[in-house]
BAKOLRO-690968 format. One record per residue (C-alpha): z, x, y; chain. Coordinates in steps of 0.001 Angstrom, whole numbers. Layout:
        w        u        v  chain
        Z        X        Y      A
...
This chain:
        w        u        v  chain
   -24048      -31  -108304      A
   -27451    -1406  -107343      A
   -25672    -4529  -105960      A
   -23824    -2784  -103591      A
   -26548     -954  -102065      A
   -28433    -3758  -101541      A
   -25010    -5374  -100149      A
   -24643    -2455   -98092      A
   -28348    -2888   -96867      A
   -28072    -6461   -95977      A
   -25619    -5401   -93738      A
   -27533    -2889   -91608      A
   -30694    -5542   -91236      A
   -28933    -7317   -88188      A
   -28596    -3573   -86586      A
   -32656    -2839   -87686      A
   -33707    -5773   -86294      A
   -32171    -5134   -82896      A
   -33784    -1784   -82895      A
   -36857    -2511   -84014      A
   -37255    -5651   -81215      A
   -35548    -3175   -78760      A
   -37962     -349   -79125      A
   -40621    -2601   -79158      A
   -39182    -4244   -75663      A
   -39155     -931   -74398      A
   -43023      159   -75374      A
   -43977    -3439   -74022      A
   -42441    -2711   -70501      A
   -43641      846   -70711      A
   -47336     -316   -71377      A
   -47265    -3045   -68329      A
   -45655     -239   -66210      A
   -48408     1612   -67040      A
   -50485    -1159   -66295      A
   -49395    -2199   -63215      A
   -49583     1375   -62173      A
   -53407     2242   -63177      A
   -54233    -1203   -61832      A
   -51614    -2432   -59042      A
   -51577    -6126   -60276      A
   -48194    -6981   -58551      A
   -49066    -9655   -56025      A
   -48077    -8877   -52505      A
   -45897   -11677   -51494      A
   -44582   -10144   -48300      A
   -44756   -12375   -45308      A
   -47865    -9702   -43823      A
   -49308    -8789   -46694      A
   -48328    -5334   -45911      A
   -49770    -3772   -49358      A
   -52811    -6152   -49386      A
   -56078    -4269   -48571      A
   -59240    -5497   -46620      A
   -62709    -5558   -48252      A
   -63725    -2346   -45879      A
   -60626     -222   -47140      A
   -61412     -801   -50786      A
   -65219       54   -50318      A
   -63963     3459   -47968      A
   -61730     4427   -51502      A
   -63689     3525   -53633      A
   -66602     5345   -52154      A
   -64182     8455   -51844      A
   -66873    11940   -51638      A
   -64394    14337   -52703      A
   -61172    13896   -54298      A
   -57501    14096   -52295      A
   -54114    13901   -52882      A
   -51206    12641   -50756      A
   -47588    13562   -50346      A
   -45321    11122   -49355      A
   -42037    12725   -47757      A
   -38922    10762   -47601      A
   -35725    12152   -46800      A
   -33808    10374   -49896      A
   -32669     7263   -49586      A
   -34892     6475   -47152      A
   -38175     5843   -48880      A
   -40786     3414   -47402      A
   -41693     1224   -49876      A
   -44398     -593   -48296      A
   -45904     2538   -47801      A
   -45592     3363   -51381      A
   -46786      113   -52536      A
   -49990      387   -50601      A
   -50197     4377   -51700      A
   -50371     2616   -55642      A
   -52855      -30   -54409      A
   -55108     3113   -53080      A
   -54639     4940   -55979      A
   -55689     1744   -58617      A
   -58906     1752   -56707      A
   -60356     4841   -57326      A
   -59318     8148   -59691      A
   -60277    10474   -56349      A
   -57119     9418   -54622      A
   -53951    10643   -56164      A
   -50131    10723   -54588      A
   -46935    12658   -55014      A
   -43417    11185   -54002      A
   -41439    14461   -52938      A
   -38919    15785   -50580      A
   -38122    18221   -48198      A
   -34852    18181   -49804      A
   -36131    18520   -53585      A
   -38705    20986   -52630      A
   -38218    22982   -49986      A
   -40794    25294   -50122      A
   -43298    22706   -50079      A
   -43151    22663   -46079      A
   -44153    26044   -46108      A
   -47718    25524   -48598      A
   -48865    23265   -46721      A
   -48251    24345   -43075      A
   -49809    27535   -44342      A
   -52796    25032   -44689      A
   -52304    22579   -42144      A
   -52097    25084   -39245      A
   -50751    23567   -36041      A
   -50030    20025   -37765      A
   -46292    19363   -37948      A
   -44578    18526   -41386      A
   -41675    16540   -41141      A
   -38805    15453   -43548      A
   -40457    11596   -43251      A
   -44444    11637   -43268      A
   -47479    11510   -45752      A
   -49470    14603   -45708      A
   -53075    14199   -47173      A
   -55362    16971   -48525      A
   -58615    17374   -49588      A
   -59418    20903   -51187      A
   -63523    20319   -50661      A
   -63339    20438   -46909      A
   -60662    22308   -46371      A
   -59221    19236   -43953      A
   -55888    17891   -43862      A
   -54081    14586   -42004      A
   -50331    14638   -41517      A
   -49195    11010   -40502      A
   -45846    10181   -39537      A
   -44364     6738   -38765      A
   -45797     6457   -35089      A
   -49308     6716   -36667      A
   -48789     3254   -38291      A
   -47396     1562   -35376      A
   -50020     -604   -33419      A
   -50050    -1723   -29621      A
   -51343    -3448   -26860      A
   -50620    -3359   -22894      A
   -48918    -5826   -21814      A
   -49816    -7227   -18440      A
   -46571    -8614   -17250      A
   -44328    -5852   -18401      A
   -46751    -2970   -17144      A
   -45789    -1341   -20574      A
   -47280     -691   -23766      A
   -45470    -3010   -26792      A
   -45671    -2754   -29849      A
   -47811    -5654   -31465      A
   -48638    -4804   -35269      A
   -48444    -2459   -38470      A
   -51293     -870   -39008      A
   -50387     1586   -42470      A
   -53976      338   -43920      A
   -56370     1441   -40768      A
   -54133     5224   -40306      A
   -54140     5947   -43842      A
   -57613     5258   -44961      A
   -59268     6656   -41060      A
   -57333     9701   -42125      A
   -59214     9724   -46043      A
   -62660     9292   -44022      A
   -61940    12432   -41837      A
   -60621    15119   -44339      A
   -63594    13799   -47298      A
   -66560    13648   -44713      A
   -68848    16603   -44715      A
   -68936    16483   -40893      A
   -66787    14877   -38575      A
   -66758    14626   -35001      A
   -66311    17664   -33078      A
   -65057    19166   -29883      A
   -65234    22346   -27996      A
   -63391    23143   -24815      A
   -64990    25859   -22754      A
   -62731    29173   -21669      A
   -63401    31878   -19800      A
   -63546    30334   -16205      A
   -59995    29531   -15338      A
   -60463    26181   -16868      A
   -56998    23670   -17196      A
   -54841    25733   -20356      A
   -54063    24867   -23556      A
   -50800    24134   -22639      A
   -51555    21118   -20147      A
   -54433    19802   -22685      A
   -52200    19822   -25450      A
   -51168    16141   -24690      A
   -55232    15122   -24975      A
   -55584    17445   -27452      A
   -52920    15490   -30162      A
   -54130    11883   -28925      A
   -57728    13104   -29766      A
   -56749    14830   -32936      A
   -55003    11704   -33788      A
   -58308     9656   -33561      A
   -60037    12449   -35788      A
   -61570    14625   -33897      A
   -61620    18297   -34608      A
   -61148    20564   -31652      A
   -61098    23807   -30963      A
   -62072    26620   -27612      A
   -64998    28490   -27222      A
   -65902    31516   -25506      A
   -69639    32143   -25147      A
   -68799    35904   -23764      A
   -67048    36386   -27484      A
   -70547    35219   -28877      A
   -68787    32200   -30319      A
   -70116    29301   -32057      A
   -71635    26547   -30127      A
   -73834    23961   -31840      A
   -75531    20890   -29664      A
   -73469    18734   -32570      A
   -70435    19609   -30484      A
   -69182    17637   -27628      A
   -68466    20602   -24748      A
   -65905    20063   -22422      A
   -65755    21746   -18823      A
   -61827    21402   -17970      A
   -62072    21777   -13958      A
   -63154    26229   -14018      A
   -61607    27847   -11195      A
   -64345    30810   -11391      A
   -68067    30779   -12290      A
   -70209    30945   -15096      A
   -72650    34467   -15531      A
   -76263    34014   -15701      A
   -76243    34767   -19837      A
   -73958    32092   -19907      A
   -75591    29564   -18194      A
   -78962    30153   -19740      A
   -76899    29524   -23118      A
   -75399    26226   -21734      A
   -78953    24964   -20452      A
   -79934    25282   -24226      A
   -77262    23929   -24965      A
   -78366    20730   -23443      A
   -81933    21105   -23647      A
   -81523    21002   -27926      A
   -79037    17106   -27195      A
   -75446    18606   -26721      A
   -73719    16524   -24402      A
   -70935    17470   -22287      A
   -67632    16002   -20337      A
   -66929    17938   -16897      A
   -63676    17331   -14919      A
   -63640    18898   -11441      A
   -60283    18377    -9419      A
   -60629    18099    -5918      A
   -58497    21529    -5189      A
   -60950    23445    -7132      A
   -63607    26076    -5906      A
   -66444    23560    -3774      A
   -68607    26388    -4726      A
   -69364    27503    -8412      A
   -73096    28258    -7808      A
   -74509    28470   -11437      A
   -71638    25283   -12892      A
   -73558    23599    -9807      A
   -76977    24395   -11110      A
   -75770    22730   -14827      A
   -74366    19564   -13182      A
   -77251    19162   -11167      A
   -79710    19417   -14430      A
   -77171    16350   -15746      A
   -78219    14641   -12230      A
   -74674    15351   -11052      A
   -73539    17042    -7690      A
   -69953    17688    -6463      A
   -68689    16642    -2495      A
   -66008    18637     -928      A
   -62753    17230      -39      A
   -60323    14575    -1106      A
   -60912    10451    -1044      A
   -58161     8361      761      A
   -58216     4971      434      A
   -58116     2926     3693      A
   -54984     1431     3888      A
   -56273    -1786     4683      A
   -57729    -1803      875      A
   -54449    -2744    -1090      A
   -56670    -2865    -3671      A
   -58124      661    -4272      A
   -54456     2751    -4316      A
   -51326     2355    -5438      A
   -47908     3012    -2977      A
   -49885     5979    -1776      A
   -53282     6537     -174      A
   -54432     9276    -2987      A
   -53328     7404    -5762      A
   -56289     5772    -6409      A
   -57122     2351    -8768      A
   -61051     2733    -8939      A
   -63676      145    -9976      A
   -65000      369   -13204      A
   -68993      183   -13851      A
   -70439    -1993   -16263      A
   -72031      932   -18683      A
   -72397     1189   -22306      A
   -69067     2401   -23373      A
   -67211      788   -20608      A
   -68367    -3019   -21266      A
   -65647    -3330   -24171      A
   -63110    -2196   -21967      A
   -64283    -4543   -19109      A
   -64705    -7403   -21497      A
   -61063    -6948   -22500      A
   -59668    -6323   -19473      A
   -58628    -3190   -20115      A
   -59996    -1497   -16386      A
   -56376     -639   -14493      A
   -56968     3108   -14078      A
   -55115     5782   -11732      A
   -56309     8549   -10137      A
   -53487    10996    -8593      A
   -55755    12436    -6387      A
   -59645    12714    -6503      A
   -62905    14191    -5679      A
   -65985    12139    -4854      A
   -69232    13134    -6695      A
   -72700    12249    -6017      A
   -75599    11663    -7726      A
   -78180    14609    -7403      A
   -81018    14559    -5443      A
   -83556    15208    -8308      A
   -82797    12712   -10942      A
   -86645    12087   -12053      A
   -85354    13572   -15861      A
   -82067    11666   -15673      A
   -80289     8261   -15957      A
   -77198     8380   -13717      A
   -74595     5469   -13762      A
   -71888     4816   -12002      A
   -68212     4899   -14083      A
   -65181     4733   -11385      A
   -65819     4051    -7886      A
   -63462     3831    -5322      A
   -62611     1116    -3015      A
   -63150     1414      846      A
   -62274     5395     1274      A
   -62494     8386     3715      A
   -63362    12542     2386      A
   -60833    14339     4146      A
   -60391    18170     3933      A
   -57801    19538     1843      A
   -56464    21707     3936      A
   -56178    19043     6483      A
   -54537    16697     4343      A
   -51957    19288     3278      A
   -50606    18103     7176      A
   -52088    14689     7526      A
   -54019    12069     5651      A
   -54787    10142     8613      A
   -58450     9052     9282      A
   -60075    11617    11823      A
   -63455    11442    13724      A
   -66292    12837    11855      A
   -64649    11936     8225      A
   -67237    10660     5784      A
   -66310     7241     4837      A
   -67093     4599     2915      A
   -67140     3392    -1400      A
   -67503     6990    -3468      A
   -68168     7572    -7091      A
   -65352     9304    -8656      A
   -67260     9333   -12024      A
   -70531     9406   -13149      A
   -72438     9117   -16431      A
   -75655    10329   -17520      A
   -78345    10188   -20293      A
   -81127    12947   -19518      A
   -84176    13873   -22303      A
   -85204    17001   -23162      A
   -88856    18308   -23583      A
   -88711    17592   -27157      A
   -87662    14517   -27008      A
   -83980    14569   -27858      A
   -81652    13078   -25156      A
   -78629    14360   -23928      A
   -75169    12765   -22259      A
   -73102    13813   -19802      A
   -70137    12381   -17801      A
   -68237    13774   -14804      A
   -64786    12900   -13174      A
   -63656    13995   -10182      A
   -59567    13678   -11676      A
   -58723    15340   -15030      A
   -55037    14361   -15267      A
   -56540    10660   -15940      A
   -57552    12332   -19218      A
   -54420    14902   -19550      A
   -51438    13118   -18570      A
   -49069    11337   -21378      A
   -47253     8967   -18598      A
   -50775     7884   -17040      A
   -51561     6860   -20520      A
   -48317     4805   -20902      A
   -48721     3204   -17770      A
   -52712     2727   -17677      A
   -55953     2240   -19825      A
   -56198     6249   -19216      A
   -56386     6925   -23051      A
   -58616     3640   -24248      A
   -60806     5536   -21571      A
   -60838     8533   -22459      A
   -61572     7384   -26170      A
   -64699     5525   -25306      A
   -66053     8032   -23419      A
   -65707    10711   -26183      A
   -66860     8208   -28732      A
   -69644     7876   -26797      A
   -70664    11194   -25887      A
   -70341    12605   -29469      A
   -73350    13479   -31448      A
   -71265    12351   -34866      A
   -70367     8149   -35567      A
   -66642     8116   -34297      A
   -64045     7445   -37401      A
   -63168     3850   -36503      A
   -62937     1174   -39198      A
   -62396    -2933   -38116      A
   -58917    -2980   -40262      A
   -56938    -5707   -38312      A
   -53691    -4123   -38036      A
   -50543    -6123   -39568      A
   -48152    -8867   -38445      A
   -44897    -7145   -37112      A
   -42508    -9500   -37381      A
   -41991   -12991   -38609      A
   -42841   -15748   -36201      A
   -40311   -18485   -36524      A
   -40639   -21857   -37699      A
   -42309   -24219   -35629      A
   -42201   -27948   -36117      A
   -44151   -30163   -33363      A
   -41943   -33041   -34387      A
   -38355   -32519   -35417      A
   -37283   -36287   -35805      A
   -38476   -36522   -39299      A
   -37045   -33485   -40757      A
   -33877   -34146   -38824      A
   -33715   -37481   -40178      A
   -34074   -36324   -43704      A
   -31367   -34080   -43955      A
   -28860   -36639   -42165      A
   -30269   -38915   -45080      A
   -30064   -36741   -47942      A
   -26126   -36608   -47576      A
   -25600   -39970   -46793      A
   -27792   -41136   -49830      A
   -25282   -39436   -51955      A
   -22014   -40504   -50728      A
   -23216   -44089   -50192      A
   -24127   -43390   -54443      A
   -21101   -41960   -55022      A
   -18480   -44786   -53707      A
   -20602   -47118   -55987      A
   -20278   -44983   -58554      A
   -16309   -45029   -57993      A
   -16361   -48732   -56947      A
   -17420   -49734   -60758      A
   -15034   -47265   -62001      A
   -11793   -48615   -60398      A
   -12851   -52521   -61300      A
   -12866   -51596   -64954      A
């Protein structure tokens, strides 16, 4: 009996031993899984090192100040993995940065938690959604966030030159962890340009983390000299209360951006009295270009292509170049009389020009006697102290779709502009990290000298058929 059982055991050892080495195959891969996972050691061997992070990202995450988590939406089937593989980089680095892979599909009533949260931000079927529960902030990125591009001068077009998943996703984990970010308010009340034609500025500023919002100062709302104020060309006039509560405004460092069309009011007594404490004043009428300057306009007269100034947050856009501006229309400004408390700089000027009426140029755009002519500012910048010692900015332009219009962006440095202006008016540091965005496709092959290579793969073949006929040459003489 007993040497049958142990017969019968014998038997069953093969089967053991290819469970045992099978389970332990399993825990093995389960552990380096793990691993890989908590740590991210795959190497990134993709041709642009799309997963690879810089120095700068991995201090940002690891440096995290409150915790947030990411979903990834994919419709399925569809998933971006390079996206996911940086998503697990991110999330080796630091234990504050966590990441769900969902989908609209598996969870539908997702979309509707987090819009409840996210407010006006759009949640599509394909994007990454991060939150962060200590501020309240969230960033909903979508697949044009990650694209990167340049203007390129002999198409007239924007291309696209670069990936740039690293510099979107981790801007986006510096704007929803900060404690304060930088902040906008846009002034109502007055007749001032609508939500509806800002909204374009509104998402390419959003999109650059800024947080913006209206304010009302007869509603007794919120304005703090942290927030950059913008005047959107008013159509009626400020009260007394509120422009006692917009002097203080600027007299405790809040700066402010003013656009004033040139078919707006001429006269907005107490808006006046504010520009002119910013060493701004406002000239009726509309600038023409002479014709004879092919320079300053584009196909028409009032399309103007204005100088740029060498100022502090133009000389990067001058040093690359980046100065081809148009303004559909514009009104000339002036520096103010009394500028003993204020720096005023020149931004846009325009090229050899004429004010005409607007009325009159409703019938005729041609040069009359008496016209005011000559170069005109058509934006102004200005750096003004207060008592106390805190100094104040201010910038002026006499064309607001330069800073509105989508199409003027495609076609134009309109929105670099715009974005170094704000940048530079904001109390807050913008949210701009160095992160090199990444190669976008392949470059081919390039060899200076083809005759060697050519050479050696004519010779390769050769070498063995020459070897083989010797090789059969022995054979047959045997």
């Amino acid at each position: 009996m007993k040497p049958f059982f142990v017969e019968q055991l014998k038997r069953f050892v093969p089967a053991l031993i290819t469970l045992a080495i099978l389970a332990a195959s399993i825990f093995t891969v389960s552990l380096v899984d793990e691993q890989e996972k908590k740590h991210a050691l795959l190497v990134d061997f993709s041709f642009n090192s799309i997963t690879t992070q810089s120095e700068q990202t991995k201090r940002t995450v690891q440096n995290l100040q409150h915790p947030v988590h990411a979903y990834a939406l994919f419709t399925p089937g569809r998933e971006d993995h390079a996206l996911l593989g940086l998503l697990n980089r991110l999330s080796a680095l630091s234990p504050k940065f966590s990441y769900t892979v969902t989908s609209l599909v598996e969870n539908p009533l997702l979309v509707n938690t987090l819009s409840s949260s996210i407010k006006d931000e759009q949640v599509t079927a394909d994007s990454l959604v991060l939150t962060c529960a200590a501020t309240g902030r969230n960033r909903v990125l979508s697949i044009y966030d990650y694209l990167s591009q340049s203007f390129d001068q002999t198409q007239q077009a924007y291309v696209l030159d670069g990936i740039s998943y690293e510099k979107s996703i981790v801007e986006a984990l510096l704007y929803i962890t900060l404690d304060t970010v930088p902040s906008i308010k846009i002034l109502t009340g007055h007749g001032e340009i609508g939500e509806t034609d800002t909204s374009y500025m509104e998402s390419f500023l959003k999109s650059h983390h800024f947080e913006i919002s209206r304010v009302n100062l007869l509603e007794q709302q919120e304005l703090s000299p942290k927030n950059l104020l913008m005047i959107l060309s008013p159509q009626k006039d400020l009260l007394d209360s509120e422009l006692n509560i917009l002097t203080d405004f600027i007299k405790k460092g809040g700066s402010v951006l003013i656009t004033s069309d040139y078919n707006d009011p001429d006269s907005l007594p107490n808006f006046d009295a504010l520009y002119r404490k910013m060493g701004f004043g406002r000239l009726p009428g509309i600038v023409v270009a002479e014709g004879a300057d092919v320079n300053a306009y584009i196909d028409n007269p009032l399309f103007l292509t204005p100088y740029m100034g060498m100022t502090e947050p133009t000389a990067a856009l001058i040093g690359a170049g980046q100065t081809r501006l148009r303004l559909p229309g514009a009104r000339a400004l002036t520096i103010a009389a009394d500028t003993s408390t204020a720096k005023v700089d020149q931004l846009l000027i325009s090229g050899i020009a004429y004010l005409k009426d607007v009325q009159s140029a409703s019938e005729s755009i041609a040069k009359e006697e008496g016209d005011q002519e000559g170069q005109f500012n058509l934006a102004l910048l200005s750096d003004y102290p207060s008592l106390d010692g805190t100094r104040s900015r201010a910038m002026i332009i006499g064309n607001s779709a330069i800073l509105l219009d989508s199409w003027l962006h495609q076609v134009t440095y309109g929105g670099q502009f715009l974005l170094h202006m704000v940048n530079h008016l904001s109390v807050n540091e913008p949210i701009n990290l160095d992160i090199a965005p990444k190669q976008l496709v392949r470059e081919q092959l390039q060899i200076p000298n083809p005759l060697l290579p050519n050479a050696l793969i004519i010779a390769l073949p050769l070498s063995v058929i020459s070897l083989a006929i010797l090789v059969l040459l022995r054979r047959r003489r045997r």
